[in-house]
C-alpha positions in Angstrom: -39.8 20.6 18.2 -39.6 19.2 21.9 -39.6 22.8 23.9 -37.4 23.8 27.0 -39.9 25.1 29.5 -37.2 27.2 31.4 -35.8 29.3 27.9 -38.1 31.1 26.1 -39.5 29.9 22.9 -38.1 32.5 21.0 -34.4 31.9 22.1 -35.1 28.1 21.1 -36.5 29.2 17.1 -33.3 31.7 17.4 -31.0 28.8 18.8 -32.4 26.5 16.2 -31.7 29.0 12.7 -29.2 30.0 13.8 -27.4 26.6 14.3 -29.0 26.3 10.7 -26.8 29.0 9.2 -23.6 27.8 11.0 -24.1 24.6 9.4 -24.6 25.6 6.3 -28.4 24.7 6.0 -28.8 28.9 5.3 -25.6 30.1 3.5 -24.6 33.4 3.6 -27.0 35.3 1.2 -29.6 32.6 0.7 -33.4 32.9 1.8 -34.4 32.4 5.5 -37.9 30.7 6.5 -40.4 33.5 6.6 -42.1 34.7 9.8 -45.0 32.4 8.5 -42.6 29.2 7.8 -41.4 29.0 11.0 -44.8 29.2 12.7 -45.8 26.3 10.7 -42.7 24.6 11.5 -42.6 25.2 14.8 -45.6 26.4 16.2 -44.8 29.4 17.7 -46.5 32.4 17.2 -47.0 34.8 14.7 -45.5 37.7 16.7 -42.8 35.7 17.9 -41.6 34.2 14.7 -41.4 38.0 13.8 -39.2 38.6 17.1 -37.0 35.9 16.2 -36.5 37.5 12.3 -36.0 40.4 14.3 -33.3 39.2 16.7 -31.3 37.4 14.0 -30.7 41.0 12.2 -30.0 43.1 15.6 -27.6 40.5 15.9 -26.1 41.1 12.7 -26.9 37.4 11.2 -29.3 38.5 8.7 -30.6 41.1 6.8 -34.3 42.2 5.6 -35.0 43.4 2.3 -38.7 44.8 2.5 -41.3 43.0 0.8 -38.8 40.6 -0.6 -37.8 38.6 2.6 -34.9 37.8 4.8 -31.8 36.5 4.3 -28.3 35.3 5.5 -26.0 38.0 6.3 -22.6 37.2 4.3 -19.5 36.6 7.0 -16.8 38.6 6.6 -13.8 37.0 4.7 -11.0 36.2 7.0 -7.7 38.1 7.4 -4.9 37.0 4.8 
């Protein structure tokens, strides 16, 4: 991953799933990358692979289930 010196690295793992889940790559429901995952893929740190995890559910994206892992929030269906 080529990094952006002026955005933190955190914004660009958060930029980067959650582009991943608006494609598709991460439906709603299925398994995101643990904390450790994207370290290796990206080689950020431990703490802020966490921070990312954590962004993505405060922004209501995904959803943790302790001891299990973290997944895709599902979207709300659209009005009729």
């Amino acid at each position: 991953m080529k990094w952006q010196p002026e955005i933190p690295r955190w914004r660009q793992v958060y930029a980067l799933v959650q582009e991943r889940i608006d494609d598709g790559t991460y439906p709603p429901g299925g398994r995101l990358p643990s904390a450790l995952d994207l370290e290796r893929e990206t080689g950020i740190s431990p703490v802020t692979a966490k921070r990312v995890l954590r962004e993505l559910r405060d922004a209501g994206l995904a959803y943790m289930e302790p001891g299990i892992g973290t997944f895709v929030s599902r979207l709300p269906e659209p009005p009729a």
